[in-house]
C-alpha positions in Angstrom: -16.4 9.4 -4.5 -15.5 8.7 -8.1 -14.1 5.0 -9.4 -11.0 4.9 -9.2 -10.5 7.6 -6.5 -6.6 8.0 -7.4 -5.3 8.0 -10.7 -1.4 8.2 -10.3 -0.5 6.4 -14.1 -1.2 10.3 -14.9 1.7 11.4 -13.4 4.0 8.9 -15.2 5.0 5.1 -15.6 5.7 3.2 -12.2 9.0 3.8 -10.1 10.0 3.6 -7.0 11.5 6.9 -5.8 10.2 8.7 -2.4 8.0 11.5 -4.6 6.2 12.3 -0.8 4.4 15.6 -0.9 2.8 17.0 2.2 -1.1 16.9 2.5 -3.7 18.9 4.6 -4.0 17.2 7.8 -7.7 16.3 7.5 -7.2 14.6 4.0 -5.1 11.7 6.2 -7.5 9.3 6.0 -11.0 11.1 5.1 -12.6 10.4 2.9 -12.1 6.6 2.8 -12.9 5.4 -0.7 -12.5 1.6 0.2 -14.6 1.7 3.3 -16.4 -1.2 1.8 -13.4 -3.5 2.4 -13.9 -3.1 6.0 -16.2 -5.5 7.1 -14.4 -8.1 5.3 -10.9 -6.8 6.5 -12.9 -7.4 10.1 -13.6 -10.7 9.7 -10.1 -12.3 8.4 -9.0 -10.3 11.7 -11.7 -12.0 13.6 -10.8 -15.5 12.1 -6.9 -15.3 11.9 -5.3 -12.4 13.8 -2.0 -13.6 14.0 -1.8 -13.8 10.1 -2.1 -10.2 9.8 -0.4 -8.8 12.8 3.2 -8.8 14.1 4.8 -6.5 17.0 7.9 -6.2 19.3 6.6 -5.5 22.6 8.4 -2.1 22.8 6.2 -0.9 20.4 3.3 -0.7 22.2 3.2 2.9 23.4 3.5 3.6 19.8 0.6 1.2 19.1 -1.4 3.1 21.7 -0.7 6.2 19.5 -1.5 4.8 16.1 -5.2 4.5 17.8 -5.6 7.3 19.4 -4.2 9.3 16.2 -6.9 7.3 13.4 -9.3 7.4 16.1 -9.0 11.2 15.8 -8.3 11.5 12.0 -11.8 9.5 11.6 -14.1 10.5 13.8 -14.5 7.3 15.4 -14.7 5.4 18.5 -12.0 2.6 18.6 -13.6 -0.8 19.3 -13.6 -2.1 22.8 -11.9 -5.2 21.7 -8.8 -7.3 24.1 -6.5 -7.1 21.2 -3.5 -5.0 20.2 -4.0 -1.4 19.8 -2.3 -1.8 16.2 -5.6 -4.2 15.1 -8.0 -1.9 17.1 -6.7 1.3 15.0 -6.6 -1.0 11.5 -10.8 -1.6 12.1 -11.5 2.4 11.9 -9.7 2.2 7.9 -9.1 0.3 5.0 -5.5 1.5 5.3 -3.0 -1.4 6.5 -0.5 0.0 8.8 3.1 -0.4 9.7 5.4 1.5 12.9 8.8 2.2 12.4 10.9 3.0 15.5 14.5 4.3 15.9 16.0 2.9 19.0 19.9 3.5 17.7 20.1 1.0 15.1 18.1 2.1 12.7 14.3 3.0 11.6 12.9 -0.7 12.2 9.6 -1.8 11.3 8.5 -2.5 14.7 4.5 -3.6 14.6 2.8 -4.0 11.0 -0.9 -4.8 10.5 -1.0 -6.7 6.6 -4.7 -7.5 5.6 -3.8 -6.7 1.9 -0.4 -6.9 0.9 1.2 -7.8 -2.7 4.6 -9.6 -3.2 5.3 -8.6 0.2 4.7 -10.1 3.8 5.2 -10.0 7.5 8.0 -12.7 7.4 9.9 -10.6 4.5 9.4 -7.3 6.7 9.0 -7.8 10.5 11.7 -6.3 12.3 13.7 -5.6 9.4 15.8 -2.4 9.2 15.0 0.2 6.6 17.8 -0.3 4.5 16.9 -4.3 4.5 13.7 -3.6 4.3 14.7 -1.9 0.1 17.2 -4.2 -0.7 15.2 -6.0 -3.3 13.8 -2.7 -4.7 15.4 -1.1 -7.9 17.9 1.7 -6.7 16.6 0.4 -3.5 19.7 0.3 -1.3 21.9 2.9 -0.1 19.6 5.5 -2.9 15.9 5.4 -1.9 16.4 3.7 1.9 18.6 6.9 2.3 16.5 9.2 1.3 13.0 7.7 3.6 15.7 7.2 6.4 16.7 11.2 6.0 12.3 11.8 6.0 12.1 10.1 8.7 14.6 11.9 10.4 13.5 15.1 9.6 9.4 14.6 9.5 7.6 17.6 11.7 5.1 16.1 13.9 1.7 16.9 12.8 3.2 16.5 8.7 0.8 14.4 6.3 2.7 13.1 3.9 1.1 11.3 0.4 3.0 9.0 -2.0 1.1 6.6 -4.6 2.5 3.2 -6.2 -0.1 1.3 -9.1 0.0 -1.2 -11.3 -2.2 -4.1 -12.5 -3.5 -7.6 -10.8 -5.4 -10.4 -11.4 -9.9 -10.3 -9.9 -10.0 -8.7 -6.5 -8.3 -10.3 -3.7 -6.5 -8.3 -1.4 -4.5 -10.8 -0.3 -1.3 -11.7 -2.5 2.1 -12.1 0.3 3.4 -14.3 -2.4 3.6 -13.7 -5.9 3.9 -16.8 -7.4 -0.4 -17.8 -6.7 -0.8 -15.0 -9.0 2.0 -15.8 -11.8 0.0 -19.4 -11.7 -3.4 -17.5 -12.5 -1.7 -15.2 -15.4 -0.5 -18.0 -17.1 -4.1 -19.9 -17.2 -5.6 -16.7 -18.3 -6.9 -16.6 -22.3 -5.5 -13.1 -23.3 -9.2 -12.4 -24.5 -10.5 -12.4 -21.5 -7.6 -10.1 -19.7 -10.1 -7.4 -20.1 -12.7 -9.1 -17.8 -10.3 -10.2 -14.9 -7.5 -7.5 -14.8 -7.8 -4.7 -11.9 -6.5 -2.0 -11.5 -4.4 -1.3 -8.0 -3.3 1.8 -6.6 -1.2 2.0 -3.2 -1.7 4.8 -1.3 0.9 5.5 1.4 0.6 8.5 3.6 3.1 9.0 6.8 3.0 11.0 9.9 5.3 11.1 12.5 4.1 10.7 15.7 4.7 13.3 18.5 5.1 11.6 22.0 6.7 8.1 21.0 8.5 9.8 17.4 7.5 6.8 15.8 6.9 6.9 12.1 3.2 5.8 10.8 3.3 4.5 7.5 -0.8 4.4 6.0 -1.2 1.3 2.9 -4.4 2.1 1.2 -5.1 -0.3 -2.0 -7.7 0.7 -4.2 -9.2 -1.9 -6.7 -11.0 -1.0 -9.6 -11.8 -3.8 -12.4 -9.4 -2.1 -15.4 -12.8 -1.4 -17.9 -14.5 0.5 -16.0 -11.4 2.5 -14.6 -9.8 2.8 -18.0 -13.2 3.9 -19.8 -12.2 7.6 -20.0 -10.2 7.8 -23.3 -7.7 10.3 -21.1 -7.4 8.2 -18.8 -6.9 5.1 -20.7 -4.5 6.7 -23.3 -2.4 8.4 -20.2 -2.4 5.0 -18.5 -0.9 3.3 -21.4 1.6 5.8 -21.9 2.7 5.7 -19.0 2.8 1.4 -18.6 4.8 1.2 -21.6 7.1 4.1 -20.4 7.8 1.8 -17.1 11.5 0.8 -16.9 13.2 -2.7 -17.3 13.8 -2.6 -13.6 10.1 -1.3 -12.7 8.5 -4.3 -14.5 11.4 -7.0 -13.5 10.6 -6.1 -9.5 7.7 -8.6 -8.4 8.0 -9.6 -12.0 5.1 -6.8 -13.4 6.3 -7.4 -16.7 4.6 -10.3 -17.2 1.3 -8.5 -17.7 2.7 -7.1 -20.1 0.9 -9.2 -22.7 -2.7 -8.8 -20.8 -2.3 -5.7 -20.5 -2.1 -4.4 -23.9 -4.9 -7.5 -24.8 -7.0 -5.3 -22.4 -6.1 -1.8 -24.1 -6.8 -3.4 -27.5 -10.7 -4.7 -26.1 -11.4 -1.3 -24.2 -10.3 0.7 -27.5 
């Protein structure tokens, strides 16, 4: 597959608006372009499990049928492992996943695997209600959580549904819950050498409702790509500057993006 396999900054600047559209069912999760994160994502699971993963007990039936779903979506034999189902199923992809469960009060993030989140983490979304789950998000609360809550609600079983977020970070690592390492490393960075150490990330979120629990599945694929090479198509670099600088004062002020602003355009000037 072709670097970087998604290229969203075509479709305009970053917001946060539901934009789902339904897929075919076999696109779910094949092909996986960041396959190559797995054996890594294997070993922090192997070292630390209980950074990654958090789950009410209820939610294991729905656990059970996250793994037998991206068992089937993949192809693959789920590990014979004594952990939760929820870990199991996150070994077959490179997708992080999160289960959210209406029990009366509210779609509730119920179990959540997070090998590879940015500016977010288990303690700022475990158990947390939809609605609390947007609050910090522009337009977040009652706009957007009303609109997923009303998806959810409505989702067919057997529905694919794709939604992309990107933007910029600093080198490779997949793991940034807080944003604040990062800010540190922005600061120390020369802006001639943005060019060399800016990446590319694009979010991937695909969700399918599952049929016997009616939990909803919510897929996080992250895509890095180091921002020369993925911005050395002219189109692509001139579309994804368009579309950065089009990026509202509330886009950039959430998790504070607008502070690349500066490395960013150093970077468009070197790759020009």
């Amino acid at each position: 597959m072709t670097r970087p396999p998604y290229k969203p900054f075509h479709d305009g600047p970053p917001r946060f608006q539901v934009a789902l559209r339904q897929i075919e069912p076999e696109r779910w999760l094949s092909p996986d372009p960041d396959a190559h994160w797995l054996p890594e994502k294997n070993r922090r699971l192997d070292t630390d499990p209980e950074r990654y993963y958090r789950a009410k007990p209820e939610a294991a039936p729905a656990e059970d049928e996250t793994l037998r779903r991206v068992a089937g979506a993949t192809g693959r034999n789920a590990p014979d492992r004594s952990e939760p189902d929820l870990i199991r199923a996150g070994r077959l992809v490179s997708d992080d996943l999160v289960v959210m469960e209406d029990r009366g009060e509210g779609w509730t993030a119920t179990a959540l695997l997070l090998t590879q989140p940015t500016f977010f983490s288990l303690e700022d979304s475990f158990g947390k209600e939809l609605f609390a789950l947007h609050t910090p998000v522009p337009g977040g609360v009652p706009g957007l959580a009303t609109k997923i809550a009303k998806v959810f609600d409505r989702m067919p079983a057997g529905g694919v549904f794709e939604r992309f977020n990107w933007t910029v970070q600093i080198g490779d690592e997949r793991w940034w819950p807080h944003g604040s390492a990062m800010r540190e490393q922005l600061k120390a960075l020369p802006l001639e050498d943005a060019v060399n150490h800016l990446y590319l990330r694009v979010e991937r979120q695909t969700l399918v409702r599952l049929e016997e629990t009616g939990a909803a599945l919510f897929c996080i694929r992250i895509c890095l790509d180091p921002i020369a090479t993925a911005l050395a198509d002219p189109e692509d670099r001139e579309a994804f500057a368009r579309n950065w600088r089009a990026a509202s004062d509330d886009a950039l002020a959430y998790k504070r993006w607008g502070q690349f602003g500066g490395h960013v355009e150093a970077a468009l000037k070197a790759l020009a």
